[in-house]
mmCIF file as Biopython writes it, N, C-alpha, C and O atoms, coordinates in Angstrom:
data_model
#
loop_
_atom_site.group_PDB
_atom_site.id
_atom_site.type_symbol
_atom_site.label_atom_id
_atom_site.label_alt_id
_atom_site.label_comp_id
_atom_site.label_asym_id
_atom_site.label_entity_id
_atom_site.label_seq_id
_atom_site.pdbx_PDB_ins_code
_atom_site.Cartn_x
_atom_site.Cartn_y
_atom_site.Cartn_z
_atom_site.occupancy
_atom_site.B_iso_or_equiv
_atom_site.auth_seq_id
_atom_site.auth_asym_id
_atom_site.pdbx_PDB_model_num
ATOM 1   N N  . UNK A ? 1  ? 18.383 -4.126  -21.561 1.0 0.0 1  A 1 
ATOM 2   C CA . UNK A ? 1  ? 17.847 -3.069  -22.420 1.0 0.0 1  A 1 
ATOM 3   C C  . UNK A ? 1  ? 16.343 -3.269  -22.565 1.0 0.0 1  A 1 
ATOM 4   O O  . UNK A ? 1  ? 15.730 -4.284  -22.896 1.0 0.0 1  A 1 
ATOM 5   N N  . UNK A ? 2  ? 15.948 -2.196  -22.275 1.0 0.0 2  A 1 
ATOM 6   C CA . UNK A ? 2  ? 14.330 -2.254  -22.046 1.0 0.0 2  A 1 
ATOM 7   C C  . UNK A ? 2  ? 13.593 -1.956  -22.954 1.0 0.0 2  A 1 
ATOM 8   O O  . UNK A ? 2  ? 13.448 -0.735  -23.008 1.0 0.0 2  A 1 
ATOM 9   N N  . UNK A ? 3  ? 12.881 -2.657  -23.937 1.0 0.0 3  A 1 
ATOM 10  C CA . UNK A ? 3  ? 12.455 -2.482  -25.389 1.0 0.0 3  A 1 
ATOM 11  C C  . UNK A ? 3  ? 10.760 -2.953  -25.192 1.0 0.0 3  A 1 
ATOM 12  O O  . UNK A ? 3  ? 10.325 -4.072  -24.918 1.0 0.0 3  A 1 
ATOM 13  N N  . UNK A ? 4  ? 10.209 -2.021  -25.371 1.0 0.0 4  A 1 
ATOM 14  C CA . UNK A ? 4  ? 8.355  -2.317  -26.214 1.0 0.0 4  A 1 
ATOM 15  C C  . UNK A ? 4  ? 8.292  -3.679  -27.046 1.0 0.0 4  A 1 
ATOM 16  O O  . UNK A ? 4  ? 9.015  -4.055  -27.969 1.0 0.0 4  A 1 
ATOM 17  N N  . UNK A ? 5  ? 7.168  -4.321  -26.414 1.0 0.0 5  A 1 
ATOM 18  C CA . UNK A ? 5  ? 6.917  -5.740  -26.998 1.0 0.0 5  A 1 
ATOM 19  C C  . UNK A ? 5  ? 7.499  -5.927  -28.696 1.0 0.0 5  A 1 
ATOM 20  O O  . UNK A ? 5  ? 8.311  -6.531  -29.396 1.0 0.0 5  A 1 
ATOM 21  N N  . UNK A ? 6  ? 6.515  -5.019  -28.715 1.0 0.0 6  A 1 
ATOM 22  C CA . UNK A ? 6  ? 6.075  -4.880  -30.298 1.0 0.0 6  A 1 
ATOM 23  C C  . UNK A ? 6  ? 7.364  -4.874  -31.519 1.0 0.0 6  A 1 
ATOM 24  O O  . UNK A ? 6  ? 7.737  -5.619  -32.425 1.0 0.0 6  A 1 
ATOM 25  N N  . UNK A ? 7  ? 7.744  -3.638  -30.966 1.0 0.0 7  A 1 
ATOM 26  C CA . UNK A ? 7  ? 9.520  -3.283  -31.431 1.0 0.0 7  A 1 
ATOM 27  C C  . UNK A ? 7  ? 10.462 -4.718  -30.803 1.0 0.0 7  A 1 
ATOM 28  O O  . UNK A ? 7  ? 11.635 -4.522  -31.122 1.0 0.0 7  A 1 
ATOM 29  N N  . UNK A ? 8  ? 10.379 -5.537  -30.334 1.0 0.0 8  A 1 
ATOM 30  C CA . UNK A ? 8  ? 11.343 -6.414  -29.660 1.0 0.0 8  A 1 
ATOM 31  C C  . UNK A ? 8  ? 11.494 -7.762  -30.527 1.0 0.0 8  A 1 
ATOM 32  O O  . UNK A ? 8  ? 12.445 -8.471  -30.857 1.0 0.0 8  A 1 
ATOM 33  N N  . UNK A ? 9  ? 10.221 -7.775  -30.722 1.0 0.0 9  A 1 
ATOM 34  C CA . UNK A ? 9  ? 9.570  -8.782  -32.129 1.0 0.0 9  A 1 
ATOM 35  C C  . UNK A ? 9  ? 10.042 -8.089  -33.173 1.0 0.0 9  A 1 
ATOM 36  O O  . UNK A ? 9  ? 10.084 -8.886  -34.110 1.0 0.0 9  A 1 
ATOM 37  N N  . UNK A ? 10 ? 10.324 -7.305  -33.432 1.0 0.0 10 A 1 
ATOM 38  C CA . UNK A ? 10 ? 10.401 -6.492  -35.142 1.0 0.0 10 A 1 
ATOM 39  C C  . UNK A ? 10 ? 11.794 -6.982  -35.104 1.0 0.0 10 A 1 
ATOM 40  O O  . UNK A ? 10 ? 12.278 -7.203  -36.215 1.0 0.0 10 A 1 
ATOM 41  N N  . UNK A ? 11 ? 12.682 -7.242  -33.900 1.0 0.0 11 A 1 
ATOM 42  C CA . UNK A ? 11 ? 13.964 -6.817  -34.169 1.0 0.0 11 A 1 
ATOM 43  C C  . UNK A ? 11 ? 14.415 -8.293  -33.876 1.0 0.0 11 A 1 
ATOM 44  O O  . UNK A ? 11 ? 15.539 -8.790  -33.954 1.0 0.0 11 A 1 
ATOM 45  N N  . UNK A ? 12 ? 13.314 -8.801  -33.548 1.0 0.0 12 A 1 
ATOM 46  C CA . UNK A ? 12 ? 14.125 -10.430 -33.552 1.0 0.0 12 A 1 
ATOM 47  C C  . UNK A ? 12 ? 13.834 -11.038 -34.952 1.0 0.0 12 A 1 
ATOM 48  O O  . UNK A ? 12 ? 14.571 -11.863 -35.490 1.0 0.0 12 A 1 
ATOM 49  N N  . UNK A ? 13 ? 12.701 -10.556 -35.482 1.0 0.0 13 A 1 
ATOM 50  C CA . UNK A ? 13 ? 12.505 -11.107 -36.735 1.0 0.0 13 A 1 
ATOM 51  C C  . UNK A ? 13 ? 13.427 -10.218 -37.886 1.0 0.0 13 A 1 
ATOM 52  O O  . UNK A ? 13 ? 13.291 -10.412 -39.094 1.0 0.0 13 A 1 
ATOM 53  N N  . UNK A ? 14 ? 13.875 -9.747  -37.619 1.0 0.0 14 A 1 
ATOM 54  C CA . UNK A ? 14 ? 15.352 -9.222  -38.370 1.0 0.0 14 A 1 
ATOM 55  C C  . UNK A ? 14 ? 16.488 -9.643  -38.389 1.0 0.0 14 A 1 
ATOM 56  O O  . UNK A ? 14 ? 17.211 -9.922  -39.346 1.0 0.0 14 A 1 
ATOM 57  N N  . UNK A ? 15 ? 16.693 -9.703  -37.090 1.0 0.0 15 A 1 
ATOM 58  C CA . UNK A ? 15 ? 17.994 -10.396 -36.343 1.0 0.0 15 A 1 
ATOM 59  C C  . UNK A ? 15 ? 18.080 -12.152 -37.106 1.0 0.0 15 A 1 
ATOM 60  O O  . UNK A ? 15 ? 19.144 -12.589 -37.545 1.0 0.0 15 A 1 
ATOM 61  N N  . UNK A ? 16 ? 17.046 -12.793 -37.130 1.0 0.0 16 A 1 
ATOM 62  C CA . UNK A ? 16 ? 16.689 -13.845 -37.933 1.0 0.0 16 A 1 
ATOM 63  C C  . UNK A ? 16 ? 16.810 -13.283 -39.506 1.0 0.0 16 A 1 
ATOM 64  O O  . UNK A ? 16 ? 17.886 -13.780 -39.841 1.0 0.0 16 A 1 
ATOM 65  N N  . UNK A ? 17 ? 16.554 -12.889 -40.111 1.0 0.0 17 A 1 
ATOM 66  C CA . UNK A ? 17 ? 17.048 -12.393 -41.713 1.0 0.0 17 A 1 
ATOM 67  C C  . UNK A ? 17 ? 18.451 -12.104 -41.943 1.0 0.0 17 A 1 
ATOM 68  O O  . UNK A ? 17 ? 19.052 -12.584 -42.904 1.0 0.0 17 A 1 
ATOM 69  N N  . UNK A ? 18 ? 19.344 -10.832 -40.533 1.0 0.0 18 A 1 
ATOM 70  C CA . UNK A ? 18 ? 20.336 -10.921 -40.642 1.0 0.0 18 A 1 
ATOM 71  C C  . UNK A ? 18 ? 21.284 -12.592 -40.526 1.0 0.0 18 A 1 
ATOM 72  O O  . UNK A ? 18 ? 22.199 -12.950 -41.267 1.0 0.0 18 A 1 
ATOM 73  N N  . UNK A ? 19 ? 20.803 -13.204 -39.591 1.0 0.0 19 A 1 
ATOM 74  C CA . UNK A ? 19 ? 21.293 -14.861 -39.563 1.0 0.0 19 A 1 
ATOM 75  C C  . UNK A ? 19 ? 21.403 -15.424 -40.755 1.0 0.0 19 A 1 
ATOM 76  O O  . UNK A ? 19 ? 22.443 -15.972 -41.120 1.0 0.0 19 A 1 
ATOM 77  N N  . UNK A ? 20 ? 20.096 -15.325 -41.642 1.0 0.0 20 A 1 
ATOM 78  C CA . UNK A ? 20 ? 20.428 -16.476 -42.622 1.0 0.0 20 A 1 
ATOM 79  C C  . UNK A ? 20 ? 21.046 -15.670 -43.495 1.0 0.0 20 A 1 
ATOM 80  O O  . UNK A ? 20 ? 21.269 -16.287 -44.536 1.0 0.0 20 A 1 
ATOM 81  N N  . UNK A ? 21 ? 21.411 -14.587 -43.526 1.0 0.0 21 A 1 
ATOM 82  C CA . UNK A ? 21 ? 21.859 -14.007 -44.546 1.0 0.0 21 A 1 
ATOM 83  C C  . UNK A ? 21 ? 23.462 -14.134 -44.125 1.0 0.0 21 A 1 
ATOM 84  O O  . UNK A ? 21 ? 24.281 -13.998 -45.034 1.0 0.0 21 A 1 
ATOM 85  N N  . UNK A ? 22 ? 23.876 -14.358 -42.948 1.0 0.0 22 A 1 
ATOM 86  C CA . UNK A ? 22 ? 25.242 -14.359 -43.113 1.0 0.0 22 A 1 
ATOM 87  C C  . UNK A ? 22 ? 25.978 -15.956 -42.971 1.0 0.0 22 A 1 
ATOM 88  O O  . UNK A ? 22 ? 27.158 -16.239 -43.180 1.0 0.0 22 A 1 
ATOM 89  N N  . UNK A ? 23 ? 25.123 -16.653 -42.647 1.0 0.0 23 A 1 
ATOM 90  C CA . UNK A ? 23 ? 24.618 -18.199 -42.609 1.0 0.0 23 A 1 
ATOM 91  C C  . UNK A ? 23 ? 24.985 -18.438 -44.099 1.0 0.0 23 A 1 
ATOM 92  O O  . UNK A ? 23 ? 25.832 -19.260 -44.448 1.0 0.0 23 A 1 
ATOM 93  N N  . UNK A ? 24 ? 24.062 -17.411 -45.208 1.0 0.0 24 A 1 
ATOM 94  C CA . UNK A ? 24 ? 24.552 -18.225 -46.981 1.0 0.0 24 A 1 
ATOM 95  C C  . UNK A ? 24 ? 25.693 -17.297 -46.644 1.0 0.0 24 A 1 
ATOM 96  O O  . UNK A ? 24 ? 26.614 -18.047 -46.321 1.0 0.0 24 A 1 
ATOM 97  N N  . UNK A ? 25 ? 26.135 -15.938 -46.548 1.0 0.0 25 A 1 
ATOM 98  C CA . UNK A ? 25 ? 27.010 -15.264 -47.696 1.0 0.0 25 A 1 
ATOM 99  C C  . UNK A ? 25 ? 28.612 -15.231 -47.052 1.0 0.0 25 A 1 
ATOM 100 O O  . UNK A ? 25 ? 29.623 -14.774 -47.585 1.0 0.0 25 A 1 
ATOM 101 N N  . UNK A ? 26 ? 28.446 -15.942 -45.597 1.0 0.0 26 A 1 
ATOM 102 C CA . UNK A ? 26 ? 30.073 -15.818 -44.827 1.0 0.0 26 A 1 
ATOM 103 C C  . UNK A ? 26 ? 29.844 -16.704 -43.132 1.0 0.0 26 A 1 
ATOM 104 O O  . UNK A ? 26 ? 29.644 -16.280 -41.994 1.0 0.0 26 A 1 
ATOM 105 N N  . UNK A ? 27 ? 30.019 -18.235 -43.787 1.0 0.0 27 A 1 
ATOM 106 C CA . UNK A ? 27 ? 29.817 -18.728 -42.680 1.0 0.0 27 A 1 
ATOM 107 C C  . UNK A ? 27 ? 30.953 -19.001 -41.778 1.0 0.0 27 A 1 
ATOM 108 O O  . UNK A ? 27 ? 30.937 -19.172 -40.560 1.0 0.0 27 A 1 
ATOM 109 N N  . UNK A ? 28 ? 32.228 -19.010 -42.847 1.0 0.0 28 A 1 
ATOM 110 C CA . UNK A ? 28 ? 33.622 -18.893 -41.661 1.0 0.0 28 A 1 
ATOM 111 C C  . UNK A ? 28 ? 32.990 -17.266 -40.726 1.0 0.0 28 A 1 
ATOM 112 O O  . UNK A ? 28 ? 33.251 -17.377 -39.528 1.0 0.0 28 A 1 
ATOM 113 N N  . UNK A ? 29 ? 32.457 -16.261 -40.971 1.0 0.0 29 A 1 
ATOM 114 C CA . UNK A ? 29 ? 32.398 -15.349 -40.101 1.0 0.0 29 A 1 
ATOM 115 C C  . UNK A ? 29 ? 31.592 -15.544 -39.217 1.0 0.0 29 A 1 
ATOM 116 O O  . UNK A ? 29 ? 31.765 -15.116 -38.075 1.0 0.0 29 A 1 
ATOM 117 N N  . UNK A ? 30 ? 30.407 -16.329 -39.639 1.0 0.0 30 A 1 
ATOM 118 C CA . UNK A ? 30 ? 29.135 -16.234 -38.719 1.0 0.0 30 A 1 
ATOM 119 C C  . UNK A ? 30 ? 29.384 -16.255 -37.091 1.0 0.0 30 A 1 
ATOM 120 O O  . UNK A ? 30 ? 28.648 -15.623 -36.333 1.0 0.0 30 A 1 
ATOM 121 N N  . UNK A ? 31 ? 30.484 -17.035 -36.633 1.0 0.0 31 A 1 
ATOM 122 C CA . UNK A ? 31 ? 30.961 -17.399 -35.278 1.0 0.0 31 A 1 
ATOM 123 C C  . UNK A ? 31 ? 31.141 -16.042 -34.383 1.0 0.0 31 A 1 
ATOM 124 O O  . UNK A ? 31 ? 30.568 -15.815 -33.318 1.0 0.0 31 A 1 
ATOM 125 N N  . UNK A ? 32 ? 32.050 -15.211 -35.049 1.0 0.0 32 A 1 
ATOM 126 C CA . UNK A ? 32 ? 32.708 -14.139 -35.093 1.0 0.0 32 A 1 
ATOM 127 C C  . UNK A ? 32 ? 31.485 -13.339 -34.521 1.0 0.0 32 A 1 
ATOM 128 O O  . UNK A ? 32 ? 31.416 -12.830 -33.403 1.0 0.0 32 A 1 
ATOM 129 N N  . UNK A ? 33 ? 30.495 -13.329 -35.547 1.0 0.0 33 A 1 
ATOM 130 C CA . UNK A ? 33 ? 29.361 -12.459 -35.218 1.0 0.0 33 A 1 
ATOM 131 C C  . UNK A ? 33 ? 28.635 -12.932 -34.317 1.0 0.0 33 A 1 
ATOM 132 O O  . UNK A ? 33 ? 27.921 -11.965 -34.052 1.0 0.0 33 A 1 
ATOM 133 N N  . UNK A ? 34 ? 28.229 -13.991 -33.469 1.0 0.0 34 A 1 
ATOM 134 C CA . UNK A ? 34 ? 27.737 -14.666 -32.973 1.0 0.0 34 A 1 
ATOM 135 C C  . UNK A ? 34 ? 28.384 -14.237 -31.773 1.0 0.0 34 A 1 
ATOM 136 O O  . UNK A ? 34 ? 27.452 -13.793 -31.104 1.0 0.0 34 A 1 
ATOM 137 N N  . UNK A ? 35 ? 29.430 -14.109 -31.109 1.0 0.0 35 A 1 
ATOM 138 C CA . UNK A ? 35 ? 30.421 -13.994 -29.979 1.0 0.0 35 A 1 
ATOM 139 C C  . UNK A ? 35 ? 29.287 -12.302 -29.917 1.0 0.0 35 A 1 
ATOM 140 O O  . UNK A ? 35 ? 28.418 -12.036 -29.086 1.0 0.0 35 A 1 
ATOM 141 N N  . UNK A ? 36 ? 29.678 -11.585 -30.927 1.0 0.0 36 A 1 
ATOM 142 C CA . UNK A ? 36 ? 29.712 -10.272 -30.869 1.0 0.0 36 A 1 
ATOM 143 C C  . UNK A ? 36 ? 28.142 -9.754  -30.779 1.0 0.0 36 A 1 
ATOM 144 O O  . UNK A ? 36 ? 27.956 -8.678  -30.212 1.0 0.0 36 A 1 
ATOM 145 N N  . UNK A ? 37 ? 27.242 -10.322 -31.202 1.0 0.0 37 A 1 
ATOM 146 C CA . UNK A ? 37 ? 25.609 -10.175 -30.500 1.0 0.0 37 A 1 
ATOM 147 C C  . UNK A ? 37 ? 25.270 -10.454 -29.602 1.0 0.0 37 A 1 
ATOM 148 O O  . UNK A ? 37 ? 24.474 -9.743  -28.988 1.0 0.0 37 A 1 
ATOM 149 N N  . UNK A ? 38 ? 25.859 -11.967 -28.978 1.0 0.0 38 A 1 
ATOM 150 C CA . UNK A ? 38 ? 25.764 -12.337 -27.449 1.0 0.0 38 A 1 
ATOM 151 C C  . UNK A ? 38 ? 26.140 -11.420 -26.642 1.0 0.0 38 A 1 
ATOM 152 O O  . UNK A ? 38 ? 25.350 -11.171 -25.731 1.0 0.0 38 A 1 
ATOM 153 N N  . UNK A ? 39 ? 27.436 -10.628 -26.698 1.0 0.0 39 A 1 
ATOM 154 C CA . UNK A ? 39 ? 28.600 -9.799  -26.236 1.0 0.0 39 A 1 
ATOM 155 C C  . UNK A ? 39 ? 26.634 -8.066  -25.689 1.0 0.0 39 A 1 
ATOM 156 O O  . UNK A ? 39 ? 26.227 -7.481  -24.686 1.0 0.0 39 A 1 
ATOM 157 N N  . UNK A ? 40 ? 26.318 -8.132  -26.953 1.0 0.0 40 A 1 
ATOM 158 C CA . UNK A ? 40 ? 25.396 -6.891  -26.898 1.0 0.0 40 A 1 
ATOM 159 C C  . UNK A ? 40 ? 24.084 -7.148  -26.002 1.0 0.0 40 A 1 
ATOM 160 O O  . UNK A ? 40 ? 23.554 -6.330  -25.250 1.0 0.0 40 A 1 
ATOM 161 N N  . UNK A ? 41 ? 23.685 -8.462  -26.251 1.0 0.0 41 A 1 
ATOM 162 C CA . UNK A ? 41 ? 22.375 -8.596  -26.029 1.0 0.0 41 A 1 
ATOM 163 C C  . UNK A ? 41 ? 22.708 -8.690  -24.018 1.0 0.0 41 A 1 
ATOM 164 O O  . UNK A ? 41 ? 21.763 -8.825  -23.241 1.0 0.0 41 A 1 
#
């Protein structure tokens, strides 16, 4: 997927907020989600 520098950075530094946020609030899931972003990216 072919993404603009700029925007690629915006969305990794999100992707990092979404992490720690599911890191505190559901870490039995985090795995789960982890399979399933690899799965996208």
């Amino acid at each position: 997927m072919a993404i603009p520098g700029r925007q690629n950075i915006v969305l990794r530094s999100h992707r990092k907020r979404v992490w720690a946020y599911f890191a505190k609030e559901n870490t039995a899931v985090a795995p789960c989600f982890a399979k399933t972003f690899s799965v996208w990216e």
